[in-house]
PLY file of the C-alpha trace (Angstrom):
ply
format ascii 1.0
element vertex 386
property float x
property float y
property float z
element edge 385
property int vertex1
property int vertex2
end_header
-105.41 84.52 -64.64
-102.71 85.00 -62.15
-105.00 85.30 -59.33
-106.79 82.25 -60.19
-103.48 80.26 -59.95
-102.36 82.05 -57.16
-105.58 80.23 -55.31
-104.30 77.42 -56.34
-101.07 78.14 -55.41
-101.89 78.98 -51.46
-104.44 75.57 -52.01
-101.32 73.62 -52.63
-99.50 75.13 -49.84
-102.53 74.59 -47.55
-102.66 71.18 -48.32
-98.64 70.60 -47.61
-98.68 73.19 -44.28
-101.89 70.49 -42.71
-99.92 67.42 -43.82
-96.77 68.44 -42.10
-98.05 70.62 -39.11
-101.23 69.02 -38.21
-101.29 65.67 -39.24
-97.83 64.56 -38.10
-98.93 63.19 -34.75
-101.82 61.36 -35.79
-99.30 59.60 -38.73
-96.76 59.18 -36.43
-98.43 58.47 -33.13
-97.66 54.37 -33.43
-94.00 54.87 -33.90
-93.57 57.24 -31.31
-95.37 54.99 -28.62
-92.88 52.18 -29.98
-89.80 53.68 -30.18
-89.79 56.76 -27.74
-89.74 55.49 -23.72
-92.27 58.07 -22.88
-95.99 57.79 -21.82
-99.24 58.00 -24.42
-100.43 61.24 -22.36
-97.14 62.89 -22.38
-97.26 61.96 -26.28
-100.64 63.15 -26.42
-99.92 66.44 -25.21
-97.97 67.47 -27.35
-100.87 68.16 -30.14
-102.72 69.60 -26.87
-100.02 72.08 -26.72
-99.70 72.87 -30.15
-103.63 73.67 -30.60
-103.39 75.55 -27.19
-100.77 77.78 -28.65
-102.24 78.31 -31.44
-105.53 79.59 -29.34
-103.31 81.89 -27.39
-101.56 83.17 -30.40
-104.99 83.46 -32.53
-106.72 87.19 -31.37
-103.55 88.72 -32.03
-103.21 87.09 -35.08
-106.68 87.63 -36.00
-105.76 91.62 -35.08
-102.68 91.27 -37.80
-104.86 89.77 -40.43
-107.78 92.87 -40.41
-104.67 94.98 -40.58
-103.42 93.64 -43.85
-100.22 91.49 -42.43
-101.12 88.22 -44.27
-98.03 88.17 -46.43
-95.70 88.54 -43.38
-98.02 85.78 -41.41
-98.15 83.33 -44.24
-94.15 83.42 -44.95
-93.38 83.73 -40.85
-95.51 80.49 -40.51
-93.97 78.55 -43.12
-90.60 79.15 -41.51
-91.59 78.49 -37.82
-93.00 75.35 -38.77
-89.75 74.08 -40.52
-87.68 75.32 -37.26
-90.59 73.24 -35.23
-90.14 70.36 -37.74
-86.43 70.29 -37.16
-86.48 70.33 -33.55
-89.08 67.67 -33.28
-86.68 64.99 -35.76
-83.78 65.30 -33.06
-86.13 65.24 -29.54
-84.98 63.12 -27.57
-86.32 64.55 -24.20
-89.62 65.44 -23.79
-88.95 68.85 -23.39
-87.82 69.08 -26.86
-90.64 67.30 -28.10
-93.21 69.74 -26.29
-91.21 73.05 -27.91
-91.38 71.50 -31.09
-95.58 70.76 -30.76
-95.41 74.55 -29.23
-93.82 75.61 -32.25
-95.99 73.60 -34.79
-98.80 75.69 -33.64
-97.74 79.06 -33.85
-97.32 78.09 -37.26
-100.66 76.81 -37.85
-101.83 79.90 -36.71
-99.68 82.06 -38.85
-100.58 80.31 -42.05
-103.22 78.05 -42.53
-106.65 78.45 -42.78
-107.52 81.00 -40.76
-105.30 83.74 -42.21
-105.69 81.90 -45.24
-109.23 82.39 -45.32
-109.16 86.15 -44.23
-107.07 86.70 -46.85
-109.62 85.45 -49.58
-112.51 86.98 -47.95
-110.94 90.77 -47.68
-109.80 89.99 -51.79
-113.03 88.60 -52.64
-115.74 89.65 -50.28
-119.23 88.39 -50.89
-117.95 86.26 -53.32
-114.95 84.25 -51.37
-117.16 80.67 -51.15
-115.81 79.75 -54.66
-112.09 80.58 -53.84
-112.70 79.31 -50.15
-113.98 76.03 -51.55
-111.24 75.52 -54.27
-108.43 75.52 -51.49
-110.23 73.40 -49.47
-110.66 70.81 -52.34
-107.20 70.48 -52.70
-106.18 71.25 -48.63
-108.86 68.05 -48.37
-106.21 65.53 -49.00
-103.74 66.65 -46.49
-104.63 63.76 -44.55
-104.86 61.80 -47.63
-101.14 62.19 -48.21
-100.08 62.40 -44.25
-101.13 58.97 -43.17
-100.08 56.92 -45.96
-96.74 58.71 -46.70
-95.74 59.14 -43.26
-96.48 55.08 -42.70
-94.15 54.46 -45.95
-91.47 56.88 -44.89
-91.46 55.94 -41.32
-91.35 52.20 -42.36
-88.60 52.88 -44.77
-86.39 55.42 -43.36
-87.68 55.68 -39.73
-89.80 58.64 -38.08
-86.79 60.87 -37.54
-85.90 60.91 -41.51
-89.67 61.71 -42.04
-89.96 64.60 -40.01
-86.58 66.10 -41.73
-88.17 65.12 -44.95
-91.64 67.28 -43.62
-89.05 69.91 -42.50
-87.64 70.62 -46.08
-90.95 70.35 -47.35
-91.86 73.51 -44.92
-88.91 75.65 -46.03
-88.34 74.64 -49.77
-92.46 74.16 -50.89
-94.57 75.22 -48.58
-92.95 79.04 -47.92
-92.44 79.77 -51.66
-95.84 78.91 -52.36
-97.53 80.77 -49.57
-95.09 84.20 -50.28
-96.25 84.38 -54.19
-99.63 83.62 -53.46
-100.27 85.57 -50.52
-98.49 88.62 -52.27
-100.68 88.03 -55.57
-103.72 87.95 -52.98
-103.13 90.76 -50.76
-105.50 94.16 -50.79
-103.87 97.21 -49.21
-105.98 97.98 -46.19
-107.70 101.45 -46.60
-106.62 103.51 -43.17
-109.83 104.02 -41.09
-110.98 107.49 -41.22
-109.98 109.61 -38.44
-113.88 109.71 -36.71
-114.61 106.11 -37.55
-115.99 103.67 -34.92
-113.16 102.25 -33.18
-113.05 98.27 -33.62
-114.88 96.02 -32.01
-113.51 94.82 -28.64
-113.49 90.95 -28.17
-116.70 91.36 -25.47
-118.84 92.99 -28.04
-117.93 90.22 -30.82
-118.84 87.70 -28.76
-122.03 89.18 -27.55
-123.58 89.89 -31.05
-126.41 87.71 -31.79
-125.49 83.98 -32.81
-121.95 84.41 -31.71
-122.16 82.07 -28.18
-124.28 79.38 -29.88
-121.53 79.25 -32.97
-118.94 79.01 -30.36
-120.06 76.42 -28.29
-121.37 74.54 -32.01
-117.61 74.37 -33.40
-116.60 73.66 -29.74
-118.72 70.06 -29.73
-117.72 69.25 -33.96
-114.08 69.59 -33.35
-113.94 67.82 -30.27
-115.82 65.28 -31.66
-113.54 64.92 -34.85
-109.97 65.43 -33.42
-110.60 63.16 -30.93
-111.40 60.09 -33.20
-109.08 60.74 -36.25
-106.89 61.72 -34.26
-106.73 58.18 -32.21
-108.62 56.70 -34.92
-105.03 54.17 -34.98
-104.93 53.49 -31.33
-108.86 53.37 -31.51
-108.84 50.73 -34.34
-106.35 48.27 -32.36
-108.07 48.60 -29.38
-111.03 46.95 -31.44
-108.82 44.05 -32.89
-109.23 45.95 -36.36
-105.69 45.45 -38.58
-103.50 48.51 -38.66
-103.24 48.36 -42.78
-107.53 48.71 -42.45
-106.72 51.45 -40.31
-104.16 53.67 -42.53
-106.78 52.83 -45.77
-109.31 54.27 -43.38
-107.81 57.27 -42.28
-106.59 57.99 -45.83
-110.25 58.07 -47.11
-111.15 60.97 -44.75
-109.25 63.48 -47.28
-111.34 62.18 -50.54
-114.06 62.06 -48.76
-113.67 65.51 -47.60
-113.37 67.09 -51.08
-116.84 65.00 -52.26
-118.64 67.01 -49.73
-117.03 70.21 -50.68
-118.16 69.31 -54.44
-121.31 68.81 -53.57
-121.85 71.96 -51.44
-120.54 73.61 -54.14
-122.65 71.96 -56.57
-125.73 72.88 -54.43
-124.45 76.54 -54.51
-126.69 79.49 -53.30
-129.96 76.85 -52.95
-128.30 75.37 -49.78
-127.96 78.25 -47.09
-125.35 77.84 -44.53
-127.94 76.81 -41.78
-129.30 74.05 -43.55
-126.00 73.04 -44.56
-124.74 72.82 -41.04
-127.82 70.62 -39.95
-127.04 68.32 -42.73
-123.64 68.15 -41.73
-124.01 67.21 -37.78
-126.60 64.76 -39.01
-123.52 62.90 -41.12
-121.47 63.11 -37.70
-123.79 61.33 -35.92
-124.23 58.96 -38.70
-120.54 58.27 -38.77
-119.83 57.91 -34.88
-122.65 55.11 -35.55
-120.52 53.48 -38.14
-117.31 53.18 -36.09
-119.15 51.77 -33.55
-119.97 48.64 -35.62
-116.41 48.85 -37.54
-115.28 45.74 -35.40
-117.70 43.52 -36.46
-119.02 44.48 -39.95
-115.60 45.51 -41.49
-117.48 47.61 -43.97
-118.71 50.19 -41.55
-115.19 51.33 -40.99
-115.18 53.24 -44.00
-118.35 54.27 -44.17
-117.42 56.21 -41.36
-114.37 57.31 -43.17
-116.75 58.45 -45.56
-119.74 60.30 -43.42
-116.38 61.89 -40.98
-114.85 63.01 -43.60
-117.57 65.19 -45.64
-118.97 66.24 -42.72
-115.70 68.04 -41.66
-114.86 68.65 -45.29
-118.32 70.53 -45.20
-117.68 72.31 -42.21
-113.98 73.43 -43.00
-116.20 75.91 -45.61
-119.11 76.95 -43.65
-117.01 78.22 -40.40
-115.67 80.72 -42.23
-119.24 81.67 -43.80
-120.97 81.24 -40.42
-118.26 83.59 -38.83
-118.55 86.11 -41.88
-122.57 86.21 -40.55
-122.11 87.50 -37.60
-118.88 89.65 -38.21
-119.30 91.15 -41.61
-115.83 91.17 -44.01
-114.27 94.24 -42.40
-113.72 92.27 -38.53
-113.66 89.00 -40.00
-109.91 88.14 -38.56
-110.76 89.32 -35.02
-114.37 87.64 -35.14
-112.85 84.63 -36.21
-110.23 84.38 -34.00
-112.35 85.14 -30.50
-115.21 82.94 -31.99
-112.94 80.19 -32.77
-111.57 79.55 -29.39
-113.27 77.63 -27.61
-113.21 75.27 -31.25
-109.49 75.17 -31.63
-109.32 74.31 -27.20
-111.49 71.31 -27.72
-109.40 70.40 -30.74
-106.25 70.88 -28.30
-108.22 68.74 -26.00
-109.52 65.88 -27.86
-106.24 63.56 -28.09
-105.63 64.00 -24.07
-109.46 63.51 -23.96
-109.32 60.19 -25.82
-106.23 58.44 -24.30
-107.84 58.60 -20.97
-111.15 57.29 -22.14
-109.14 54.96 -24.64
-107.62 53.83 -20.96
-110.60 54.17 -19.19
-113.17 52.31 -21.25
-111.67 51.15 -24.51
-112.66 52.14 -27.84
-116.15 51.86 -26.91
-116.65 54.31 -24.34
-114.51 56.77 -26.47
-116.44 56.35 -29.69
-120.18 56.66 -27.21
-118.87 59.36 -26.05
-117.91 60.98 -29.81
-121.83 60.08 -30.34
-123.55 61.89 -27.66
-121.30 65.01 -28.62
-123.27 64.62 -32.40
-126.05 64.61 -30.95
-125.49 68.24 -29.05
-124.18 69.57 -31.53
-127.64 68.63 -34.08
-129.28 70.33 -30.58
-127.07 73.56 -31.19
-127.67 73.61 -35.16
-131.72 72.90 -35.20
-132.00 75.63 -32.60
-129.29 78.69 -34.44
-131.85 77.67 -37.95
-134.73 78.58 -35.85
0 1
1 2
2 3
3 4
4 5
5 6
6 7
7 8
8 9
9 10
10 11
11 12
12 13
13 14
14 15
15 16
16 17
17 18
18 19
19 20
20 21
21 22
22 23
23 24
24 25
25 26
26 27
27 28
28 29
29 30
30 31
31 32
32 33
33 34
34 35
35 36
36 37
37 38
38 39
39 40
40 41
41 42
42 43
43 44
44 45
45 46
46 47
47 48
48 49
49 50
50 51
51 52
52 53
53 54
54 55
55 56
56 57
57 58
58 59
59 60
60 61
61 62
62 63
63 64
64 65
65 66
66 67
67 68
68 69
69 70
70 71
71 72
72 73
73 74
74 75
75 76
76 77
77 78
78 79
79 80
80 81
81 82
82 83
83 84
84 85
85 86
86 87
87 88
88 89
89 90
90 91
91 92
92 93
93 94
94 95
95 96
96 97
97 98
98 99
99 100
100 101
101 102
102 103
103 104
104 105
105 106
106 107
107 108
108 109
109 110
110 111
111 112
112 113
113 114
114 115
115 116
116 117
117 118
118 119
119 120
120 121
121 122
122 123
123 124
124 125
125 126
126 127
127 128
128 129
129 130
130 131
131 132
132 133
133 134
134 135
135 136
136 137
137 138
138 139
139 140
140 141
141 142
142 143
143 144
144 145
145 146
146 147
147 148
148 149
149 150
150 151
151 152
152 153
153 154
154 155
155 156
156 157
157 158
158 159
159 160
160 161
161 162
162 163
163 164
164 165
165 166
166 167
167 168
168 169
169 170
170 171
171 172
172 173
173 174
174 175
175 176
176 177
177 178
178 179
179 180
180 181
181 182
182 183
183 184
184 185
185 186
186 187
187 188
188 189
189 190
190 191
191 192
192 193
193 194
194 195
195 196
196 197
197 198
198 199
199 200
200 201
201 202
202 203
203 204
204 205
205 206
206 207
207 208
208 209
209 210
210 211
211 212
212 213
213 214
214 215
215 216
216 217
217 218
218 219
219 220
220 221
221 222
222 223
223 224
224 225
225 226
226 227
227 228
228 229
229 230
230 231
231 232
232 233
233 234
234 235
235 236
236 237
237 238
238 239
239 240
240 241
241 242
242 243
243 244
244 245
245 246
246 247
247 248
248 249
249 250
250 251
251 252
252 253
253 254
254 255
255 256
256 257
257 258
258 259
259 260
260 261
261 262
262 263
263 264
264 265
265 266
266 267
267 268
268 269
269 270
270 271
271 272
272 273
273 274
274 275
275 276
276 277
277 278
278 279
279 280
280 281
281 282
282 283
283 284
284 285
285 286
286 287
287 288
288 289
289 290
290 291
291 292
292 293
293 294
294 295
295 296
296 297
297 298
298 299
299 300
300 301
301 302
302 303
303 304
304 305
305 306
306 307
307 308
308 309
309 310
310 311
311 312
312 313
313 314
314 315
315 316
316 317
317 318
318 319
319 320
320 321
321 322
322 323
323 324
324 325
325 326
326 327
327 328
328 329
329 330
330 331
331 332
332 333
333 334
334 335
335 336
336 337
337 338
338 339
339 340
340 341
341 342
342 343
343 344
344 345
345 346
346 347
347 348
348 349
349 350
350 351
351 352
352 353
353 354
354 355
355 356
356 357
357 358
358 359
359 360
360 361
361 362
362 363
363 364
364 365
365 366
366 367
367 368
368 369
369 370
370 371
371 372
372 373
373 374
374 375
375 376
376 377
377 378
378 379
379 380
380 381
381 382
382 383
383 384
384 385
């Protein structure tokens, strides 16, 4: 019984950790452009450099996790972030703001999903889908909660009383909940026997068979994703479409994201992982179509909420499966880490990436060019199910 709430305990703190540290740009990106005097890419970069630190921090990490440090990188993260937090409520030079983003993603990469997840999967083994899924249900609505609170709050009490607000969350919520449940969680790591293989170095992870192709797949998704929720604001005026319409839309992603993690988990061991991910590009491309036509046929705009955010709720639970595939349980945090790189630098990517098309081309030529990264990335699925 305890372990079961202790799931639902690091779910909860999952959900809060992704609300404060991830989504807090892409809530607060509007009042920053109107109240800070800086430019959209020096704005933008700041979630760039938070996603690149996270990708330099992540092998080591990953390292940490197969060595049974969870605990320590769950509670370290919790209070980085609210130091981050803090620092990013009293910027008011850029270099501030761009130490606080650097500091937002050292804690994602202490404590959310990845350590998160290699913490369920050395406790549960075979068997981690179910407790994998049932954190992701509830980490789902992180976005859910992000865009409309942060609106409110921002509205109400201005952007700089909202990030203190996200920074007491961090120390007060968020660390409690990830030190009990990450200490409930924990196995003691068996010391490797003294003729054992050594580990697997980083080269030979990445050249088992599947590896490149996963790579380069999570690669196209996230760049894809981050780039249009994470303008999907900026996007949205761009195409005349009300800001309100925009906020509804963007808080339908996390709902949407826990339907498609219901119903992968109501298809269960009858939908493999390969077939899953096919299924799951396919709703990309179907919802980079949608947004397209959001201008005119108001509609569409959350039927792309909806397709965007199953899809990714979908995927959230089958990266850590399709990484478990090629590692095995016992490298999982180093596999994951190296194989997740080049995913969490498009992620870093994708904002900077969609201001200058934003610039360049409008909405249009940003959401076209979301599209044809779909499409590459159904090319990369069909051909890893063959």
């Amino acid at each position: 019984m305890q372990e079961k709430v202790a799931v639902w305990a690091l779910a909860l703190g999952q959900t809060l950790g992704y609300a404060c540290y991830f989504y807090v740009f892409a809530a607060l990106v509007l009042d920053w452009q109107r109240d800070l005097p800086w430019s959209h890419g020096l704005l933008a970069a700041g979630p760039m450099l938070a996603i690149g630190t996270a990708a330099v921090l992540s092998p080591r990490i990953g390292r940490w996790v197969d060595s049974g440090q969870t605990v320590r990188l769950m509670v370290a993260g919790s209070a980085v972030g609210a130091g981050a937090l803090s620092l990013l409520a009293m910027a008011s030079h850029p270099a501030m703001y761009l130490l606080a983003f650097a500091g937002l993603g050292a804690a994602q990469a202490l404590c959310l999903y990845e350590v998160c997840f290699g913490l369920l999967i050395r406790k549960y083994g075979s068997a981690a889908r179910g407790p994998i899924t049932k954190v992701t249900l509830v980490a789902g609505l992180a976005s859910t909660l992000a865009f409309p609170a942060g609106a409110w709050l921002a509205h109400a009490y201005g952007w700089r009383m909202t990030v203190w607000i996200a920074a007491a969350v961090a120390l007060f919520v968020i660390l409690p909940l990830h030190l009990w449940g990450a200490r409930v969680l924990a196995v003691p790591v068996v010391p490797r026997a003294s003729g054992a293989a050594p580990r697997p170095s980083w080269r030979q992870i990445i050249a088992r068979p599947g590896a490149q192709r996963l790579m380069l797949l999570f690669a196209v998704v996230n760049l894809d994703h981050w780039m249009l929720i994470g303008l999907l604001r900026p996007l949205l005026a761009d195409m005349s479409v009300a800001d309100t319409m925009g906020i509804l839309a963007a808080a339908m992603v996390g709902p949407a994201q826990v339907l498609g993690r219901l119903a992968l988990m109501g298809a269960g061991e009858r939908l493999a992982p390969a077939r899953a991910t096919i299924l799951t590009v396919i709703a990309l491309i179907a919802a980079a179509a949608c947004l397209l036509l959001a201008g005119v046929i108001g509609p569409a705009l959350f039927a792309f909420a909806a397709f965007q955010g199953a899809a990714m709720g979908v995927m959230t639970i089958l990266r850590p499966l399709l990484v478990a595939e090629v590692s095995g349980a016992a490298d999982y945090g180093a596999a994951s880490a190296i194989l997740g790189l080049p995913g969490l630098a498009a992620t870093a990517v994708a904002p900077m990436l969609g201001t200058v098309l934003l610039g360049a081309g409008g909405a249009a030529l940003a959401i076209w060019t979301a599209l044809g990264l779909t499409v590459l990335a159904l090319v990369l699925a069909l051909r890893r199910a063959v």
